[in-house]
matplotlib code that plots the C-alpha trace (Angstrom):
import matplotlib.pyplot as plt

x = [99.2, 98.1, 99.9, 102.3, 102.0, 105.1, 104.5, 106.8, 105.0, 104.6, 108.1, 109.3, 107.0, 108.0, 112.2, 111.5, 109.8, 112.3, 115.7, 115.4, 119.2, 119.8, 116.8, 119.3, 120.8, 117.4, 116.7, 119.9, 119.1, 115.9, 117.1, 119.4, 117.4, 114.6, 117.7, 119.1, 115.7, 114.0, 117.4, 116.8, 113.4, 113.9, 116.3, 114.7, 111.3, 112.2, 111.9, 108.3, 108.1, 109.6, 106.9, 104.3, 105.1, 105.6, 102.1, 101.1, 103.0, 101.4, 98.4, 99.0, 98.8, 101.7, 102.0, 103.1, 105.4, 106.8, 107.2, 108.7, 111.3, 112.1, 112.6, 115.0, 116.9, 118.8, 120.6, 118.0, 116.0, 118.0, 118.5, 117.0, 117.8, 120.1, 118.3, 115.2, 117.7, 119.5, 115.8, 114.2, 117.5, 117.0, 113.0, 113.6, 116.2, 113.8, 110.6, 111.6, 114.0, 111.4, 108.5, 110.2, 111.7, 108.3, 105.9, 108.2, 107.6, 104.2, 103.9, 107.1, 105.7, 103.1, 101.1, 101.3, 97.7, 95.8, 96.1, 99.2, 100.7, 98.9, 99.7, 103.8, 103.1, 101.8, 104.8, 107.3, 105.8, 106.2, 109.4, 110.0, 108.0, 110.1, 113.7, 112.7, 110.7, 114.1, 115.2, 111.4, 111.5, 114.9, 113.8, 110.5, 112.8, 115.2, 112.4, 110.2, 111.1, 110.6, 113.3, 115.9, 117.6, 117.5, 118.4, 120.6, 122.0, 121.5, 124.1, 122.3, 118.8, 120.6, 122.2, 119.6, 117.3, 120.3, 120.0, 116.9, 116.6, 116.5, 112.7, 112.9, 115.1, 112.5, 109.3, 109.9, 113.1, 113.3, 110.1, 107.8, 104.8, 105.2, 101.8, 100.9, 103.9, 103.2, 99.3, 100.5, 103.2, 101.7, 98.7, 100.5, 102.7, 100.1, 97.6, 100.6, 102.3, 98.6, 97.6, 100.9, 101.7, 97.8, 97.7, 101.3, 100.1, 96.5, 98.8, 101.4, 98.8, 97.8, 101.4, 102.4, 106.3, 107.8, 108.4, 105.1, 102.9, 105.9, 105.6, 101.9, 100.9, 103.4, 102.2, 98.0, 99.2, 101.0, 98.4, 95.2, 97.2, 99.2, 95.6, 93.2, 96.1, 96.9, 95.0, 97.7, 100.3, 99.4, 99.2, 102.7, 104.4, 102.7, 103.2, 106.8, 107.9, 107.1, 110.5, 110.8, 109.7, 106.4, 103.6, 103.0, 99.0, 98.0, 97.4, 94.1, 94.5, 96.8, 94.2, 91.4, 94.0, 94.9, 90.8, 90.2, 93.3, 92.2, 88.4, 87.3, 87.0, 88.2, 89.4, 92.0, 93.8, 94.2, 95.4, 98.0, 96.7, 97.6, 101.3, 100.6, 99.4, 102.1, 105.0, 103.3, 102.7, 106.3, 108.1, 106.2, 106.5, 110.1, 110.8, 108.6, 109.8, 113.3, 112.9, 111.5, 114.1, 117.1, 115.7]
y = [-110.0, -109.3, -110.6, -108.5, -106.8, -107.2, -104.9, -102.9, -99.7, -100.6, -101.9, -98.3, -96.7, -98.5, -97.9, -94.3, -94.4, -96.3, -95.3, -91.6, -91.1, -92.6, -90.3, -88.2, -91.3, -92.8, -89.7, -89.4, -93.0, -92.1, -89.7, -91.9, -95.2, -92.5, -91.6, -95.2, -96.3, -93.8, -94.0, -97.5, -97.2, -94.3, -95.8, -99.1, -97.1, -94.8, -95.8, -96.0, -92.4, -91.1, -92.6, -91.4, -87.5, -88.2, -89.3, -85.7, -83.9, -85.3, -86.7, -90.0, -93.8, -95.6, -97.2, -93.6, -92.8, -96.0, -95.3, -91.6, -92.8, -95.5, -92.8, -90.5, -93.8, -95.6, -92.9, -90.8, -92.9, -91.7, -88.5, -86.3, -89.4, -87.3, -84.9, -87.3, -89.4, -86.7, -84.7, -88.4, -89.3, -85.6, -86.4, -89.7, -88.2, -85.0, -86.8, -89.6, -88.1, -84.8, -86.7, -88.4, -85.5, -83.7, -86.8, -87.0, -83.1, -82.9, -86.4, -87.2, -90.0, -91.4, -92.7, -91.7, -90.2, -90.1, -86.2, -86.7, -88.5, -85.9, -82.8, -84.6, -85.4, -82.4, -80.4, -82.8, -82.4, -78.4, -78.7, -81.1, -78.8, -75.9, -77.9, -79.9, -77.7, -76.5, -80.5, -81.3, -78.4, -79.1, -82.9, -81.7, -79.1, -82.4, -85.0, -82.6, -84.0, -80.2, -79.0, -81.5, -79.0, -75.8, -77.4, -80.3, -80.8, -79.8, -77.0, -74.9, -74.9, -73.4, -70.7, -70.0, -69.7, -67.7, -65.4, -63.8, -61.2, -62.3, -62.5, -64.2, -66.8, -67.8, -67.3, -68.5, -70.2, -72.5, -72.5, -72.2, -74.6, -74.3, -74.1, -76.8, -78.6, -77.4, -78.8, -81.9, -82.9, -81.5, -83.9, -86.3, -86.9, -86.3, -89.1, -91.3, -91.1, -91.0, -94.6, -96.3, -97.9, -98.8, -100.8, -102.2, -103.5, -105.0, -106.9, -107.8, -109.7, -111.9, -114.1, -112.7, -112.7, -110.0, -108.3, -108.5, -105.8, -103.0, -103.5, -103.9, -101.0, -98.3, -100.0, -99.4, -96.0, -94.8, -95.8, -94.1, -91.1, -90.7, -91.4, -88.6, -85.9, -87.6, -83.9, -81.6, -84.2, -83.7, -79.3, -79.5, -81.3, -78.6, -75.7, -76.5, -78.0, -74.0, -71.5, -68.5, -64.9, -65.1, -64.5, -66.8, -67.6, -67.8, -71.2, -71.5, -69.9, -73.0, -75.6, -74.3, -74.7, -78.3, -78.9, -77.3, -79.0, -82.5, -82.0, -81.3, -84.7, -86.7, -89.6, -87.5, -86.2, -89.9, -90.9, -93.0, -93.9, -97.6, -96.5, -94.4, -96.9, -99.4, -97.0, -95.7, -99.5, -100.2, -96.9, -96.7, -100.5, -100.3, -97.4, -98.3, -102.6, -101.1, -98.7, -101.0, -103.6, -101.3, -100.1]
z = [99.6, 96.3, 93.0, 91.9, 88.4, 86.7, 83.2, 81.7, 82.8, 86.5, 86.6, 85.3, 87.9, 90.8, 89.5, 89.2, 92.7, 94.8, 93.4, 94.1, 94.3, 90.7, 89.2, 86.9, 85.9, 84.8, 83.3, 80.9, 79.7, 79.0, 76.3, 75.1, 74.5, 72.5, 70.5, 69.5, 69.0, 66.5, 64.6, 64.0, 63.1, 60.8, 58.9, 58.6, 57.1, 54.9, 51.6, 52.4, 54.1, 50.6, 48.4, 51.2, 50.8, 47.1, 47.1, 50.1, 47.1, 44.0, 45.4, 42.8, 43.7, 44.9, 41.2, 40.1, 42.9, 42.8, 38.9, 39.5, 42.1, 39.8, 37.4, 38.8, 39.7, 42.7, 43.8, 44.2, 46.5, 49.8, 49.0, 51.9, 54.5, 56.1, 57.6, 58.5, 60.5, 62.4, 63.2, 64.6, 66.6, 68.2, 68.1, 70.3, 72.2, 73.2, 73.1, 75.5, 77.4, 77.5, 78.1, 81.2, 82.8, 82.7, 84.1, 87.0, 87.7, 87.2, 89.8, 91.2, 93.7, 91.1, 90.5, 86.9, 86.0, 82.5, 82.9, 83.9, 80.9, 78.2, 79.9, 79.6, 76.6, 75.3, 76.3, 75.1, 71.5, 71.8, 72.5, 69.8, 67.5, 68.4, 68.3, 64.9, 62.3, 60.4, 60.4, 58.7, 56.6, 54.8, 54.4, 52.6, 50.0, 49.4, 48.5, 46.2, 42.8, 41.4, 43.9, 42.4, 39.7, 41.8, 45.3, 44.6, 48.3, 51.9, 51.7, 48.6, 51.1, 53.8, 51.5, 50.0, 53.7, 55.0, 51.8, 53.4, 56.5, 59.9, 59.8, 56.9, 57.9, 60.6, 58.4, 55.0, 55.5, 58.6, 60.2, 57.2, 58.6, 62.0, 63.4, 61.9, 63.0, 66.4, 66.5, 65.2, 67.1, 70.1, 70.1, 68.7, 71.4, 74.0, 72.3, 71.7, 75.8, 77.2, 76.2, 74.8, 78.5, 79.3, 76.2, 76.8, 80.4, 79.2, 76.9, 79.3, 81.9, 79.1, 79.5, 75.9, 74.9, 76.6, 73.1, 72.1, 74.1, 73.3, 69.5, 69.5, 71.7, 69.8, 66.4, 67.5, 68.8, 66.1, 63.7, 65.2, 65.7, 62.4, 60.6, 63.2, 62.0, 58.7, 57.3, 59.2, 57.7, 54.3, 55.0, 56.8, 53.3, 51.2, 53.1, 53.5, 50.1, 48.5, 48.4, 48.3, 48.7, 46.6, 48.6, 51.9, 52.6, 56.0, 57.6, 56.9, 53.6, 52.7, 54.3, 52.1, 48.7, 49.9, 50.0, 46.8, 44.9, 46.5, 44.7, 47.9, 48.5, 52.1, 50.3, 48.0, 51.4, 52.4, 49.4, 50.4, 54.3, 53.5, 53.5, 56.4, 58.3, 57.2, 58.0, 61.1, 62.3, 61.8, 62.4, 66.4, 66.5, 66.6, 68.5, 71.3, 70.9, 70.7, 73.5, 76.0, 74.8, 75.8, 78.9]

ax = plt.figure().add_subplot(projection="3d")
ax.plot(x, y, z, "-o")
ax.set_aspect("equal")
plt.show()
């Protein structure tokens, strides 16, 4: 008889395998362990997510947003955590929970197949796309500096969103950006689920602390994958930070103004990838760590 392999990912395959009768059970935790963990994380990272959209915003150095934070003062530096940490609690919860419900319809005795995991993967993000837009689009009003005078809180966003026609509401109020939203979380999720648990088991065989493969295989994923769509990132914050009934440009009208207002040069769209890579190291870390950890 062969060793057995005792890694996090083929310990979850063989649970979901042998305990048929406790599959909806398994299935309700897994939306609740993606819902304690991205809390945690979110709220643990971000301080640095604000000075990263400053920066999308802006396009200045981390000095200035640093400085302009610093500026508005202390009280200022959470505002717009409240609807970042209600969206990601509903992001792990859907994305997880989602994600799981969805791999065990598309192969329901395993095993658990590259195409497999991105086609899951790939959903889950729609649906998260679909659920979460109005969360991310309210969080990008609150954190725009220039939105500070005119949209003090949560509440005056939603009146003025709910001011418009029913069309309205949808287009230029809540779901302003969503295509992009849509392309990015979409492939996101489906990069992020297809390679987090091969990564997690190459680790696990090398007799590493238990801990360690979970926080290293979200931190690698989330990096590559935050940095590939870092461009559709950047479009999302713009498109969605604007309010109003003036005229809305199409999405790739929008792209080509982001180009032409970065100097058309790559470098100015990733101004501020070192953050991005910091927060997305730390941010995936912990939720996948935490996850794993709970379950």
């Amino acid at each position: 008889m062969g060793e057995q392999n005792h890694s996090p990912g083929n310990e979850l395959q063989h649970w979901t395998q042998s305990e048929t009768p406790g599959k909806k059970i398994w299935h309700s935790q897994a939306y609740a362990l993606g819902a304690i963990s991205n809390f945690m994380s979110t709220f643990l990272t971000f301080p640095i997510y604000k000075v990263v959209f400053r920066q999308q915003i802006h396009a200045m150095a981390v000095s200035e947003a640093l400085r302009q934070l610093w500026h508005e003062g202390p009280q200022y530096f959470y505002r717009g955590i409240y609807p970042p940490l209600l969206s990601k609690t509903l992001q792990g919860t859907l994305l997880f929970g989602t994600y799981d419900s969805l791999l065990c319809s598309l192969s329901p005795d395993g095993p658990h197949s590259l195409g497999h995991r991105w086609a899951a993967g790939l959903m889950s993000g729609v649906v998260e796309a679909v659920a979460l837009s109005p969360f991310e689009r309210v969080q990008n009003v609150l954190q725009d500096g220039r939105m500070q005078a005119r949209f003090p809180t949560t509440f005056s966003i939603l009146k003025e969103f709910n001011s418009y026609g029913l069309w309205g509401r949808l287009s230029l109020g809540y779901y302003r950006g969503f295509w992009p939203v849509l392309l990015r979380n979409s492939l996101g999720s489906g990069l992020y689920f297809s390679f987090k648990d091969p990564i997690q088991d190459g680790l696990a065989k090398q007799g590493l602390p238990h801990w360690v493969p979970a926080l290293v295989s979200g931190s690698v994923n989330g990096t590559i994958t935050c940095l590939v769509l870092y461009p559709l990132i950047v479009l999302v914050a713009n498109m969605q930070s604007h309010i109003g009934w003036q005229s809305m440009p199409s999405l790739w009208a929008s792209a080509w103004d982001m180009w032409d207002t970065r100097g058309r040069k790559v470098f100015l769209i990733y101004r501020g990838g070192s953050l991005v890579i910091l927060r997305s190291s730390v941010t995936w870390g912990l939720t996948t760590a935490t996850h794993d950890f709970l379950q």
